[in-house]
N, C-alpha and C positions, 0 to 999 in steps of 0.2 A: 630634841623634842620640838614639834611644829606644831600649832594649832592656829585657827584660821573659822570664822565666821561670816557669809555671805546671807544675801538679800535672792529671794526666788516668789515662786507662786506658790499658791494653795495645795497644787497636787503638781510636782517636778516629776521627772524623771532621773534618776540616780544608778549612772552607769558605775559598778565597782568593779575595774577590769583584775586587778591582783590586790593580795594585802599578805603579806610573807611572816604574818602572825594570828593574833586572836580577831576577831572581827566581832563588835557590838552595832548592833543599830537598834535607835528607839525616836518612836514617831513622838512628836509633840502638836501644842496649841501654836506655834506661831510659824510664819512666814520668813525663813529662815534657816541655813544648814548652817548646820557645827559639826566640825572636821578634827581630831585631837589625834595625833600617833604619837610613840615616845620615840621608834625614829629620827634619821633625820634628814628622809625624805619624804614629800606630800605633795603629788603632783594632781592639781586640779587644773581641767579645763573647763571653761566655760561658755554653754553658748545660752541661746534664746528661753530653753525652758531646760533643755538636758546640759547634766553637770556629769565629769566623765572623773575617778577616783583614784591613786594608786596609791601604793606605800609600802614601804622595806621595814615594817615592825609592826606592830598592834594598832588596831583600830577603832578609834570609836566616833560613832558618828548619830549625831539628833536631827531630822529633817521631818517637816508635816506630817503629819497624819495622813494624811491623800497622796502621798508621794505612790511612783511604781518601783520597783528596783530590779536592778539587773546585777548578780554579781558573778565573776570569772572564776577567780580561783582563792579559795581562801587556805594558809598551810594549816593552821591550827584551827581554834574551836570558833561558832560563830553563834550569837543571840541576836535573835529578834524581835521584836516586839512593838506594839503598839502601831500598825502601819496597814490601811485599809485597802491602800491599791494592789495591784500583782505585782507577787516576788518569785523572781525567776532563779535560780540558782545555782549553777553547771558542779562547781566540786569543792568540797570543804573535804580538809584532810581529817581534825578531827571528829572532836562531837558536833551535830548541826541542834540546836534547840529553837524555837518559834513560838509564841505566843499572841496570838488576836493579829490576824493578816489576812486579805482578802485571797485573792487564788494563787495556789502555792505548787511549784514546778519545781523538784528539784533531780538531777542528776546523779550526783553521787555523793556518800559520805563513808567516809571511812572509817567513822567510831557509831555512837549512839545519836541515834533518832529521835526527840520532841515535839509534836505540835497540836498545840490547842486552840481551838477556837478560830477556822477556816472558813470566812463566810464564802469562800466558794468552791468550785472544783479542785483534789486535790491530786497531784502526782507525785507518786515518790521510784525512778527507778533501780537505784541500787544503793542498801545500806549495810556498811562491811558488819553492824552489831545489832545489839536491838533495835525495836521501833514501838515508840507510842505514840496512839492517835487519839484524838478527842474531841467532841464538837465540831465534824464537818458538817456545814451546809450543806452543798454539794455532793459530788459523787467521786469516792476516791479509788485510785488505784496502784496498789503495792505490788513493787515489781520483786525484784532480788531482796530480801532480808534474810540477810544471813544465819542469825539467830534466834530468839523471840519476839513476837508479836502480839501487841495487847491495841484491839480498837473499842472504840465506846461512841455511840451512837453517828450514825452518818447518815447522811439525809437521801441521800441518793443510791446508786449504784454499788456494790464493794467487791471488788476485786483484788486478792491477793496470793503470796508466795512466801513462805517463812521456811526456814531451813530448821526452825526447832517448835517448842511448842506456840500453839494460834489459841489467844482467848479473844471472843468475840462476845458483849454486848450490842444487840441490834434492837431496832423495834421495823420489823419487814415491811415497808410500801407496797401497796396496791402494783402491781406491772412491775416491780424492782427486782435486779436478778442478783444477788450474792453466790459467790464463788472463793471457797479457800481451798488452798493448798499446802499443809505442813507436815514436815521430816517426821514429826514425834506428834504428840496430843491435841486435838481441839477441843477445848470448853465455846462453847455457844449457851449464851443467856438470852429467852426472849421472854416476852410478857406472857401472861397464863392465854391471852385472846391471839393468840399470834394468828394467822392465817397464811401458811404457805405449803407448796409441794419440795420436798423434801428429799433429798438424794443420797446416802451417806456408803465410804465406800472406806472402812478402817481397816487397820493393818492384820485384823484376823476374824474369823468367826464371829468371835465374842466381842470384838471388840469396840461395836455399838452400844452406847444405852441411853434411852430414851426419860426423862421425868417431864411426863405432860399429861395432865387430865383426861381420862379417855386411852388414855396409849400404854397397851400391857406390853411388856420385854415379850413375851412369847411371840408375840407378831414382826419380831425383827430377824428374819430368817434371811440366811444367801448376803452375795455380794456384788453389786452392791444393793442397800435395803432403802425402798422407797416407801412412802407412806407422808399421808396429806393430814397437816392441820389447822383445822376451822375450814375455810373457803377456798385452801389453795390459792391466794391472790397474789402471792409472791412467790421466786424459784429459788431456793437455797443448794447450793452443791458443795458438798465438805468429801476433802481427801485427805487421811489424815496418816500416816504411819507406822503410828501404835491406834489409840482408842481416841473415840469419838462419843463426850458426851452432849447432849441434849438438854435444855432444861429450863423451866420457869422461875428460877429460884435461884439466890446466886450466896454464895459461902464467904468469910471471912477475908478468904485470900483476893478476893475479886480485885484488888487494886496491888496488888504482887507484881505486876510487871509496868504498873505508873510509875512514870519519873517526870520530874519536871525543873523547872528554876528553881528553889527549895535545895533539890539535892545538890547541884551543883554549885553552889553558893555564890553572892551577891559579889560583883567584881567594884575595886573602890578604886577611882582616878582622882587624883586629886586635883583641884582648880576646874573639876567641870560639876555642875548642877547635876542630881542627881534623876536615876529614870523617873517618869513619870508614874503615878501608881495606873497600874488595869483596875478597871472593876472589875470583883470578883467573879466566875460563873457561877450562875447558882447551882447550889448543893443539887446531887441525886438523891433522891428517895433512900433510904438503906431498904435491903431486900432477905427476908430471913436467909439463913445457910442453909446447904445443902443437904439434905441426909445422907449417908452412907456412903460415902465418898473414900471411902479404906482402899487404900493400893495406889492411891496415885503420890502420896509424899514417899514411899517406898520405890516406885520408879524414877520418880522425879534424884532422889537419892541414886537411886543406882547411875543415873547418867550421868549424875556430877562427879561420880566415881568411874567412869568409864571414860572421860574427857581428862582426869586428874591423872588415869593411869596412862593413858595415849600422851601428857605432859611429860611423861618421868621417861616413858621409853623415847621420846624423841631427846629427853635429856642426855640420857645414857648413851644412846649414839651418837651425839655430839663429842660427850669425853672421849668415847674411843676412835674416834676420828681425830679428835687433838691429839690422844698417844700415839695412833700411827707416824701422824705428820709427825708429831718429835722423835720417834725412833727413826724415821728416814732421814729427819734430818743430825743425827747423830751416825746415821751412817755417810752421809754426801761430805761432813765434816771430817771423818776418820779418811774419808777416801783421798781428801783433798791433802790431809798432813800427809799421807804416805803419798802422793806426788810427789809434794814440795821434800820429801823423805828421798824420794828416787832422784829429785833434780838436785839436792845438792851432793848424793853421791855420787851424778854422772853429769857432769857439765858439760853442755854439748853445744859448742862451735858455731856460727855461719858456716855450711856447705855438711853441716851434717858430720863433722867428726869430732871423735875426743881428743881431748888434750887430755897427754900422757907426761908426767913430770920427769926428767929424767937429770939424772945429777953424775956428773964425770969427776977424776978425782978419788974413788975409793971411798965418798963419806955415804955411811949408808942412811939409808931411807929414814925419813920420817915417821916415829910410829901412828900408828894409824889408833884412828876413837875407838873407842869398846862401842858396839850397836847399842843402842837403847831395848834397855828389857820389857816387858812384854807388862812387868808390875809398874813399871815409871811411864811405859804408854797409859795405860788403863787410868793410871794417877790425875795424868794432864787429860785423860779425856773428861773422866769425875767434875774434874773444874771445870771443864768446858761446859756439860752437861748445868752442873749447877749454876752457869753465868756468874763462875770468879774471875776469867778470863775470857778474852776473846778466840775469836777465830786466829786473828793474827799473830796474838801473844803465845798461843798455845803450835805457831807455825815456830814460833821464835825457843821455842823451850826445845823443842826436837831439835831443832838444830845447834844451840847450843850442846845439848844433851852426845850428838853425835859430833861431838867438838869441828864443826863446818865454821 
């Protein structure tokens, strides 16, 4: 275990090139990094205002509030929090989680997605699971998400990609263009005043619907179906898979695809001070539920059953791929005793001949073994198969068995 406290300025620079486990980081009041691994490597370098990180086990580290950071490669899970400058962040293997950071860039993550409260621009291009967003400043843009996608109010631009269902609370800007793209379902929430033009292009006929003041179902014909409301001052485009709802009003489930620090519960280091509290963001309004909303927990069900059955068939051909490999190799085993079966009844020479025993004198022959029968093969293969013996041991029983 190494831990290690220096002296910096108000807003460093914090390069984290590798950390070969979990990774914490959380801004504080004072002028000063705190570097903790259980490790027992910790290699800092130091210069004028940038400090450069490594470490072969888990990481936690407390540095300013105004700090920027840069981190390389994290294997496992990584928290962030409380830290106002830009966090850059190329690849976390598992979950990445964020909480109150100024502009946030990341590259890739390999499990689940978190971040709240982005006072500026956000980029996220590849997350192997879900993604929540929340409280961007700025203008974000979701690239690859693999999975589900839940955003909740962003201030600028929104541009996204989700591989499963997109729920979207928005409140549309004047000139702002939103753009989704997801595998299965969008729910889109906006206020009753919304003002935007309108693009929807769902996975079937039907499979628009519209709940907004003024806007009867009968007017959503063809594909895809446009139609403007209030002023048109914003451009929204929804492509969705299956269905694509609409709507001013938002139902019980709205917060079904939030997660956050809560869920993944509070990590305890001992000998270090613990994180500093956020303030809270303040509460949303609640928004009554939705009406009529029948068929989407019955789809939503059938996928979870369609992903459960696609688990068991790749299960299934997993086994029989084990049994093949062990019948072959119950066969490359049988081949190899009936070699060692043929070499010791034909012993063969440098230059390629037999040795033939021959005995002068009138004393006859030595009798010869009885062959091994076909029920005492089968017997020593049994064993074989069951791993009571070896490969070798079971070379050794034939040959005794054929008295060699």
């Amino acid at each position: 275990m190494r831990y290690e406290t220096f002296d910096c300025s108000e807003k460093p620079i914090l390069q984290i090139t590798s950390v070969r486990g979990d990774l914490q980081v959380a801004g504080w009041e004072r002028c000063e990094i705190t570097a903790k691994t259980s490790g027992d490597e910790l290699e800092i370098e130091k210069g004028d205002d940038t400090f450069r990180i490594a470490c072969n086990d888990d990481l936690i580290l407390y540095l300013p509030c105004g700090a920027s950071l840069e981190v390389g490669s994290v294997s496992g899970d990584m928290d962030l929090r409380a830290v106002e400058g830009d966090a850059k962040i190329a690849n976390v293997g598992g979950d990445l989680q964020v909480n109150s950071v100024g502009r946030l860039v990341v590259q890739s993550v390999g499990g689940d997605l978190s971040a709240r409260t982005v006072q500026g621009d956000c980029e996220i291009n590849n997350v192997g699971g879900d993604a929540s967003l929340s409280g961007v400043a700025g203008q974000a843009r979701l690239g690859g998400i693999g999975a589900d996608l839940y955003v909740r109010e962003v201030g600028g631009t929104l541009s996204a990609n989700a591989g499963a269902d997109a729920i979207i609370f928005v409140t549309p800007q004047p000139g702002k263009v939103y753009s989704i793209v997801a595998g299965s379902d969008i729910l889109m929430c906006m206020p009753p005043d919304a003002s935007a033009n309108l693009n929807l292009t769902g996975g079937g006929m039907d499979a628009v619907r519209v709940d907004f003041p003024g806007v009867e179902l009968d007017e959503m014909q063809g594909r895809p179906c446009c139609l403007t409301l209030g002023g048109g001052e914003a451009e929204i485009s929804l492509v969705a898979g299956a269905d694509i709802i609409i709507t001013h009003r938002a139902e019980e489930w709205q917060s079904m695809a939030e997660f956050g620090p809560d869920a993944w519960g509070a990590r305890d280091y001992p000998g270090v001070p613990p994180i500093p509290p956020i303030p809270p963001i303040p509460p949303i309004p609640p928004i009554p539920p939705i009406p009529d909303m029948s068929g989407l927990g019955d789809k939503i069900s059938s996928r979870i059953n369609e992903r459960l059955n696609r688990q068991n068939e790749r299960l299934n051909r997993r086994m029989e791929e084990a049994g093949r490999r062990a019948e072959a190799a119950m066969r490359r085993a049988e081949q190899k005793m009936r070699a060692a079966e043929q070499r010791q009844r034909f012993a063969v020479g440098g230059g390629g001949r037999k040795y033939v025993n021959i005995k002068f004198g009138g004393q006859p022959p030595a009798p010869q073994a009885e062959p091994v029968s076909d029920e005492e093969r089968l017997a020593i293969l049994k064993m074989l198969q069951e791993k009571k013996i070896s490969l070798q041991d079971a070379e050794k029983l034939l040959a005794a068995l054929e008295g060699k």
